[in-house]
Every structure is written in C-alpha cells, then in structure tokens.
N, C-alpha and C positions, 0 to 999 in steps of 0.2 A: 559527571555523565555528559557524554560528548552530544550536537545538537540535534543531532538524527532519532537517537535513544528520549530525547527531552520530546521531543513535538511527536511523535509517535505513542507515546506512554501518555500526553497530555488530551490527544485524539481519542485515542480509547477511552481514557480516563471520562472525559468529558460524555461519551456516547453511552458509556453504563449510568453515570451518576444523573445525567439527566431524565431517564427513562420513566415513563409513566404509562399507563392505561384505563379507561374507562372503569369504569365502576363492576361491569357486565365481566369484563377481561380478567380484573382484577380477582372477582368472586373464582371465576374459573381457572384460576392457575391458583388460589388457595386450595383447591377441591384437588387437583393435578400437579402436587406437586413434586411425584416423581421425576429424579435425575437416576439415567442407565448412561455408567460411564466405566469406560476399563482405559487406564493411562497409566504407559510407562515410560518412565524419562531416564535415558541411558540404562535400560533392563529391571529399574527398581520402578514396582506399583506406585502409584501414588494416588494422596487422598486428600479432597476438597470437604471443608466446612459446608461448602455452599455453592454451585455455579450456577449462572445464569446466562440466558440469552434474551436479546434486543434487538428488535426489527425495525430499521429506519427508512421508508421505502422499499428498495431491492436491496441495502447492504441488511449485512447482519452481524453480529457480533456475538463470543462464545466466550466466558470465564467468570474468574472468579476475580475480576481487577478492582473491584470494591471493597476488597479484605486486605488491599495492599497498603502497606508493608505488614507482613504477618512476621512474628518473633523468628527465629532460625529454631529447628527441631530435628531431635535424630530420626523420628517420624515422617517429617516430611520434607525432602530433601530440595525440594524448589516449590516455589508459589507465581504470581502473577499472570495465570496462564490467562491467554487470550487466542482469541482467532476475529479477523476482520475480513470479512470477503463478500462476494456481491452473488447475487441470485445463481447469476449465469454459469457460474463457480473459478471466478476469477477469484484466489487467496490474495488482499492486498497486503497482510502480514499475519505470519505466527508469530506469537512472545511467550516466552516465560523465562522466569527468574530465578535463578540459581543460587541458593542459597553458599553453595562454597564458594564458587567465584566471586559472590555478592556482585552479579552483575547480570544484567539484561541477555537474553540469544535471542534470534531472530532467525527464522528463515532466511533466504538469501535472500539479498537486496537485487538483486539481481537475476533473470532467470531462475525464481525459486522451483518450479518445476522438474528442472533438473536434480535437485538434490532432497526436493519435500514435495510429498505426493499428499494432496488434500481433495475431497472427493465428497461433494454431498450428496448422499446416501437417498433422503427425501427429505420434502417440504410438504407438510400436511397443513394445507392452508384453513380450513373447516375448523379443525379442532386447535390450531395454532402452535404447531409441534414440529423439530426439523433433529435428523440426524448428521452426520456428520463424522468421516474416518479419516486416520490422516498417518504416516508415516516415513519420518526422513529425518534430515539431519538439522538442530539449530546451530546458529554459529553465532560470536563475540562482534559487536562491529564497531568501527570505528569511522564514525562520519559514514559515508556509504560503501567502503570496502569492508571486506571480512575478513578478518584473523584468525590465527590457529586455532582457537579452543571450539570445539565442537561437539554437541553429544545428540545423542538419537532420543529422539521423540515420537510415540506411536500409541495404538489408542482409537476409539470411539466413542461418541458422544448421543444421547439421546433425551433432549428436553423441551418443554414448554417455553416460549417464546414472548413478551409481551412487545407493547408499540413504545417507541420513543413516542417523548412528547414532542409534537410539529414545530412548539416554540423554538427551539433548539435543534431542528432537521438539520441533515446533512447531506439528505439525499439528493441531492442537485449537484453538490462537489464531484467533480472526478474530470479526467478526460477518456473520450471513445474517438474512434477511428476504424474506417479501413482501409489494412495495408493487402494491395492488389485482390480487393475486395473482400478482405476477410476481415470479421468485426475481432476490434482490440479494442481493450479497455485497461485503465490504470488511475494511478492516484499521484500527487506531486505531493509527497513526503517532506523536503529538504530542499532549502535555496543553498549555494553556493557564492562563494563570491572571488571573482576573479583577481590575480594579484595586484593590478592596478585599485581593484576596492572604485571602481566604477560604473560595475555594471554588476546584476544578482545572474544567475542562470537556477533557474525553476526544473526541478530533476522529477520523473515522472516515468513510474515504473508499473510495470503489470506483473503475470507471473510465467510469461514466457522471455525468449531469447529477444524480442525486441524492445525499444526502448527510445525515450524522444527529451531534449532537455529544450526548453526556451531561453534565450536572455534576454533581459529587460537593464534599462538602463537603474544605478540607485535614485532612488527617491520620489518623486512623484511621477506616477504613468500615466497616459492621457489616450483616451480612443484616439482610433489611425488605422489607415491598413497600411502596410509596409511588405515589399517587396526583396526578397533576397538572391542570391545566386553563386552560380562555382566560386569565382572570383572574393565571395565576402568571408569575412574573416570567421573562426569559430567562436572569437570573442567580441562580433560585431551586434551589437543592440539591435532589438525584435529579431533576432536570426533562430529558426526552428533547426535541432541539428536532430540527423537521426542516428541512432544507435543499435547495432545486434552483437550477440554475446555469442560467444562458440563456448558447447560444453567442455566440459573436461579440464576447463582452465577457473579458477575462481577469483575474481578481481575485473575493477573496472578495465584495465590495462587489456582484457581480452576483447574491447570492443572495436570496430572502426568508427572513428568519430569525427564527425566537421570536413571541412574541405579538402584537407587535405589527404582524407584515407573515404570515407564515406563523404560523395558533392552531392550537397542538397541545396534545389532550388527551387523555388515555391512562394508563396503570399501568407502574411498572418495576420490578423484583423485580430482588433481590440475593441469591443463593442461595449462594453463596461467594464467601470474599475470603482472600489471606494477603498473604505480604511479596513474592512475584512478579508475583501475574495476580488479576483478580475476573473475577464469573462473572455469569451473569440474564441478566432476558428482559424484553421490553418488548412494548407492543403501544401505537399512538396513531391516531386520527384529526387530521389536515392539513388547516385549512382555509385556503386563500389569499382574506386581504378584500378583493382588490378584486377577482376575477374572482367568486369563490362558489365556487369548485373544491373537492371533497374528496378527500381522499388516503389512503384506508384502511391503514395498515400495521399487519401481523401476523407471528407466529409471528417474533419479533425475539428471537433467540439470540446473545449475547457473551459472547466468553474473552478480554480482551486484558491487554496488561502492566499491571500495578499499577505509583502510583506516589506516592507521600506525600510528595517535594519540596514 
C-alpha cells in the first residue's frame, strides 16, 4: 500500500476507533439507532453490517471503517467506506475498498469536486443526526496521482452522530486561507520528498481547483519567519508554492507550480513545532507568467502532522 493510502486509512482509522460520548449521548443513540442509507458502487446496491458517524469539532466522519478488513463476498462487493469532511462541506476524502481490485479508491486527490459531488443535505445539531448525498467517480491512487481504474459511487446517508473523545481531537489540524478573499480550507495528507532527500514538501489539498505544498528542510524544524520570492527555487526550504488545477485533465501535471510557471512570493512563520504536528501562518502573492493573473492569498493558518522521516 503506497504512503498516501497508509496515512489516510490510518487518519480515519484513528478518528472512528477513538470515538466516545457521554453517558446521556450514549443512552440516546442506543434509543436512535436508525441508519437511512441507499449506496451504489459502480450500479450494484450495497449493504453495511453496521455504519457509523463521528463528530470531532466541525470535521465529521461517515462509515463503516471499524469492520475493516471484512472477508471478500459475492454479496457485498466493496467495504471500507468512509467519508472525512468539515461542517462547511469541504469533502477532505471519500474511500472505499474494493473487494476485486483488493485495493483502496479515493475521490480525487486533487480538485475532487470536479469528478465527486458531496453535499450535506443537514446537520440537526439538537437531536445530533446529519445526512449526507454524494455522487461521482472514485479512483486507484498512487502516491497522489490517479490511475486508470475508476468506478462510480452514489448514494445517501442518514444517521446519528456521536462525539470523539477530546483526548484524541483533531479538530485543530487543517489549514484555511483566503484566496483574493474567499475562504479555502484543506488538510496535508502526504509529505513528499524531493530527490536530493533534503528537504520534505507538506502537500495540502481541499476539494476545489486550488492547492498549496510547503517545504521544510528534513529533520528537525525550528520557529522562524522566513521570507521567499520569484527568484527562490521550488525546492528551496520554508518556500509556500501555490497550485491550481484545470479540469478536464486528471493528474498533478495539470497544475502550474513554483516559480517557474505559478511566482509566488510571500512570508511563512513557524510559530510551533514538536514530534506530532507544526504550526504558522503564511500569506503569498501568485503570479501566473503567462496570463499576468494575480492571486492574493491571506490570513494562511496551518496545524498539520509533523513528520521528520
């Protein structure tokens, strides 16, 4: 399982298996425990022992990723389904597992909106109950590009929701931003490591056409604010690069990226780091050279996993 597939499966994993709730909570989702669910995966119905949902601040979480790995059946032709997304209805990933390929699909790692349409329906915050409808294509990935095999996924979901336990929160991870004043949010999935093996680049995706990587040097990182510009390289340490996707084309390949197709120049501050997660704020201007487009980004706030591999 390649390492995008490992930290993503381990993310969920972690946000279902820790989940708890109050005593009060608990009584009431025994009393409510109707699931209203119609899911088809590439045309055939499919049927869960069990799904649940997990509310960790404003993220939320939907499946049945506690039953995994479940035996292969002619009944039920994928398992591991998941949905990860934030209040605002930003999808940071769809999954599920496919029993013939014996391998993971994902929404696109990239611009998944273009190819998977996720849309929460409500959030009944009183009775603690959220729907949820979704329809598009998963795909095969490898590291964070996408490969041929793909199959459609579609369906609605309606369930009782319980509370992570706080011990274990994660609702402080992500980064938000706005680009020429409009709020964006996203998650850093996947470090990178450039061919010198010198420096990590921190990949950090939402579920539109934009996109933003940091690089940080390997191994130990240290508060700083640092400064970058046209001139600094795409593989030059603290350098924030930005990235946008044009549809119709699937792969990182359709983005412009770094100095030399998308010049970004800006500040990035590092206000905390340990052996979990670092912290900072970024702000850049995006200039694309061949149209002359500018791309204002501000108020750039990130918590995501630390990682010193």
């Amino acid at each position: 399982m390649e390492k995008v597939n490992l930290i993503i499966y381990l993310i969920l994993s972690a946000f279902f298996t820790s989940c708890t709730s109050d005593s009060d909570n608990n009584e009431n989702n025994k009393e409510n425990e109707t699931v209203e669910y119609k899911i088809n995966f590439n045309d055939t119905p499919l049927e869960f022992a069990s799904l649940k949902a997990v509310r960790d601040g404003d993220y939320f979480s939907i499946g049945d990723i506690n039953d995994f790995p479940q035996p292969t059946s002619t009944s039920n032709i994928a398992n591991g389904l998941s949905f990860y997304f934030h209040k605002d209805g930003t999808l940071l990933t769809a999954t599920i597992y496919d029993n013939t390929l014996k391998d993971f699909l994902y929404s696109p790692f990239y611009f998944s909106k273009n190819l998977f349409k996720f849309n929460i329906e409500n959030i009944d915050e009183v009775n603690k109950k959220i729907k949820v409808n979704f329809n598009g294509n998963l795909y095969e990935h490898y590291n964070h590009q996408i490969y041929e095999y793909n199959k459609k996924l579609n369906g609605s979901i309606s369930l009782f929701y319980s509370d992570k336990n706080p011990l274990n929160s994660r609702k402080t991870y992500g980064t938000t931003m706005k680009i020429n004043g409009q709020n964006w949010r996203g998650l850093g999935y996947i470090w990178t490591s450039f061919e010198s093996e010198k420096s990590h680049i921190l990949n950090i995706n939402g579920d539109n056409e934009y996109s933003i990587n940091i690089v940080f040097p390997k191994g130990t990182r240290k508060i700083g604010k640092y400064t970058f510009n046209k001139n600094s390289d795409i593989s030059k340490d603290f350098t924030v690069n930005f990235l946008r996707y044009y549809p119709n084309s699937i792969g990182p390949e359709s983005y412009y990226i770094g100095p030399n197709e998308f010049i970004s120049t800006g500040t990035l501050e590092i206000t905390e780091v340990n052996n979990q997660y670092i912290v900072g704020t970024f702000s850049l201007t995006a200039t694309d050279p061949i149209t002359n487009e500018k791309i204002v980004i501000t108020d750039g706030v990130f918590k995501e996993r630390h990682d010193l591999d």
